[in-house]
N, C-alpha and C positions, 0 to 999 in steps of 0.2 A: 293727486294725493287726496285723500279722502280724511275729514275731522271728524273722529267717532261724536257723538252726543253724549253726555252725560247719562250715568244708569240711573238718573230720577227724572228723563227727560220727559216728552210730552205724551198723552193718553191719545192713542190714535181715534182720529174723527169716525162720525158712524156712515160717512159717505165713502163710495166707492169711487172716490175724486185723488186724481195724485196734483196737488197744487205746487207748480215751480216758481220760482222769481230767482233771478237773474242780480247778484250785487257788484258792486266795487267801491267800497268806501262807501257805506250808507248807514255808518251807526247810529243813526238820527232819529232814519226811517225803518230798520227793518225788525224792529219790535213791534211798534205800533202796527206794521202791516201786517207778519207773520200772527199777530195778536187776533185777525178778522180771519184767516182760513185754518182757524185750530178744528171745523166741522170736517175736516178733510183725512181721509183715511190716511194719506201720507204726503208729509208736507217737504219739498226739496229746496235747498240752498246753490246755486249755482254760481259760485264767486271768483274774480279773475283779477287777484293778487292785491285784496284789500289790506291798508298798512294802519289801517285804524279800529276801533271796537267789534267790526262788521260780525264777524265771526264768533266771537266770544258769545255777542249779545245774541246770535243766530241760534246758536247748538241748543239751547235747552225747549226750542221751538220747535224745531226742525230735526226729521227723521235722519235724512241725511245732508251735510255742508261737504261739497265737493270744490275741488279746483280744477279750473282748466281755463288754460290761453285764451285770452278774448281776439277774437279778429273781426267779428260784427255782431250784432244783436242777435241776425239770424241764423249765422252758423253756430252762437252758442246754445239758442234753443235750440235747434233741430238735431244738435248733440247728446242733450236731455233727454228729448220725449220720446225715442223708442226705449229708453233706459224705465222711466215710469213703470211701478208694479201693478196699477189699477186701468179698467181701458179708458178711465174718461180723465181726460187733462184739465187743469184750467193756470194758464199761464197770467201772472201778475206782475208790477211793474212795482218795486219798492217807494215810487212817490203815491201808487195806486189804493187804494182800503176796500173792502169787499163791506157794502152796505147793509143792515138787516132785510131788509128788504131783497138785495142780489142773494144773499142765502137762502132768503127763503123763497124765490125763485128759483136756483138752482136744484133746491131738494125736492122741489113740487116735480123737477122735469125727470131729477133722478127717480124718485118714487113711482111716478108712475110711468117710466118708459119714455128715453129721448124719442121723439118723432124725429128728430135731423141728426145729422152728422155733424154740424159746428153752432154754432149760436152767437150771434154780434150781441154783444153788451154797449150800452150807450153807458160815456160820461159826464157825472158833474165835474165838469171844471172851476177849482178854485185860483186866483189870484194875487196872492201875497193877503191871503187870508178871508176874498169875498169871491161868492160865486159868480160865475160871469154867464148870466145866461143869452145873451145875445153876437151878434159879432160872426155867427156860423158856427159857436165853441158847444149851442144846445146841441148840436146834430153831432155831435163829435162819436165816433162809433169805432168799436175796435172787435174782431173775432177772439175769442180768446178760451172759450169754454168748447170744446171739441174730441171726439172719437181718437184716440192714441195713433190709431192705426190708419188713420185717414185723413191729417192734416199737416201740413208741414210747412215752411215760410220758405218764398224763395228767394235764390241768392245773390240780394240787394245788400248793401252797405246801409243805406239810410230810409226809413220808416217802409221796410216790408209788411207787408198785410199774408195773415195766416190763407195758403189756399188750403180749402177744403174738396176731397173726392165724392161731394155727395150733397144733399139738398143743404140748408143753411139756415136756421130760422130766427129767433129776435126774444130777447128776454127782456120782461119789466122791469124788473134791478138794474138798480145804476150801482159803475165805481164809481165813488169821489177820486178825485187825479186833483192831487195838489202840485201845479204844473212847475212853478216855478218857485222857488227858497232863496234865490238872490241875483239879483243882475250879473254878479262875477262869473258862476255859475253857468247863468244860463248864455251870456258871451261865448265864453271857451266851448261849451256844446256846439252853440251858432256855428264860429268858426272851422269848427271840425265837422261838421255835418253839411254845409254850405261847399266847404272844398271837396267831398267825397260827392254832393251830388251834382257836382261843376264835370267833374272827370268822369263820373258816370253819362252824362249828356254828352259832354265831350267824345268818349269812346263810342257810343252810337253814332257820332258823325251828326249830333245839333250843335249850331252856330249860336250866338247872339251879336246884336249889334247895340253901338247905345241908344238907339232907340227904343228896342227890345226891351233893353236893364231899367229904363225910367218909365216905359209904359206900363210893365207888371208890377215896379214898384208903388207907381200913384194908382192904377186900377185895385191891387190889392189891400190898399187902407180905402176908398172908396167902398169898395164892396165888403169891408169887415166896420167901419164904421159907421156908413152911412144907408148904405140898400139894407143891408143884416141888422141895422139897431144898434151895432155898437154902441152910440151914444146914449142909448137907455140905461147901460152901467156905466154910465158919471164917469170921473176920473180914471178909475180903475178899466175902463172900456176903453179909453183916447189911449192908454198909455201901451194897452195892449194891442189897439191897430197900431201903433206908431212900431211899437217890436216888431211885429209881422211883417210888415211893410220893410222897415230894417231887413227882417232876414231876407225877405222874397231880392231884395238889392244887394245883398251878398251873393247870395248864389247866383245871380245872373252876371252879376259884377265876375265874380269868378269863373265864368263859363264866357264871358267876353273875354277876358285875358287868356285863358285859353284857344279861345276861335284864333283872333291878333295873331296869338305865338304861332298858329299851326300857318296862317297868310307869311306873314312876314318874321320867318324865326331869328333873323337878324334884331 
């Protein structure tokens, strides 16, 4: 089903950029984000059965607010982006904001002729309100700015990375990525995103043992707080290796009960 826009909606941007984001229940976020790619000749809503503001606060931003089934991240972009009316994409994440600076990178590249087929955007990562620049979160990098007709994500359940048909180059502009809004929150993701990539491992035929589950759990706050600098961001750094660390122990924890059941299904 398709949500027309209102007839006072938005003045389309002077870029030849069709910008998607992807919601469910984000009335929080998707003003404020929709609010940083108004530069974009047409901006898409791609929403998968939001029971809150999403929508409403969506349509006078956004050219078109569509619905469709969610079954992963990647099959719902990749159900988008041949739909886009402009050749050049840039896919955003509603906790995501597009920086003056990434705008006006982007128009530099559009102006004068992409040289590549995709472009990695590095982000700032913030923390329950501070930026975390050490921990391995500076290097954090995502494709996301790319040719319509030549990039698309494959089909992974949990954190696909866009492949691109063609060279790949790197932009100055950062997103800000306000990563996490509340422990409950970011729990319930963990949980769900830990068991789909427990049974992804699983499915290829990798094991764990508990050796396995406690050696990537302590190597993983190791090397996010102590070789990477974590502890340069103070409290706000410890509490995010401690998360990390957490999650890297679910999913392995999860992919050991797994291996277990497939040994001994008794």
């Amino acid at each position: 089903m398709t949500h027309s826009r209102p007839g006072s909606g938005r003045q389309p941007g002077d870029l030849p950029v069709s910008a998607i984001l992807t919601t469910k229940n984000e009335e929080e976020n998707v003003v404020p984000c929709l609010a940083t790619v108004q530069w974009a000749a047409e901006v898409i809503v791609v929403d998968s059965g939001s029971t809150d503001a999403t929508l409403m606060r969506a349509a006078p931003l956004a050219d078109r607010v569509l619905q469709h089934e969610y079954v992963s991240a990647a099959r719902q972009k990749n159900w988008i982006i041949p739909q886009a009316r402009y050749p050049w994409v840039l896919i955003i994440d509603a906790d995501e904001r597009v920086t003056p600076e990434l705008e006006a990178d982007i128009r530099r590249v559009m102006t004068e002729g992409p040289e590549h087929r995709g472009y990695w955007i590095y982000r700032r990562n913030t923390f329950f309100g501070r930026e975390i620049r050490h921990g391995g979160w500076q290097r954090d990098r995502v494709i996301r700015l790319f040719a319509r007709d030549h990039g698309r994500y494959p089909d992974l359940r949990v954190h696909a990375e866009l492949e691109v048909d063609g060279s790949v180059g790197v932009l100055k502009g950062r997103f800000l990525h306000h990563t996490i809004r509340s422990l409950l929150g970011y729990w319930a993701k963990m949980e769900r995103y830990s068991a789909w990539w427990a049974e992804g491992k699983a499915a290829a035929g990798q094991r764990a043992s508990t050796w396995t589950v406690f050696f990537h759990t302590f190597s993983r706050f190791g090397k996010m707080y102590i070789i990477r600098g974590g502890f340069l961001d103070g409290r706000h750094g410890l509490l995010v290796a401690i998360l990390a660390s957490f999650s890297v122990f679910q999913k392995y924890a999860n992919l050991w009960e797994l291996s277990r059941s497939k040994v001994d299904p008794d």
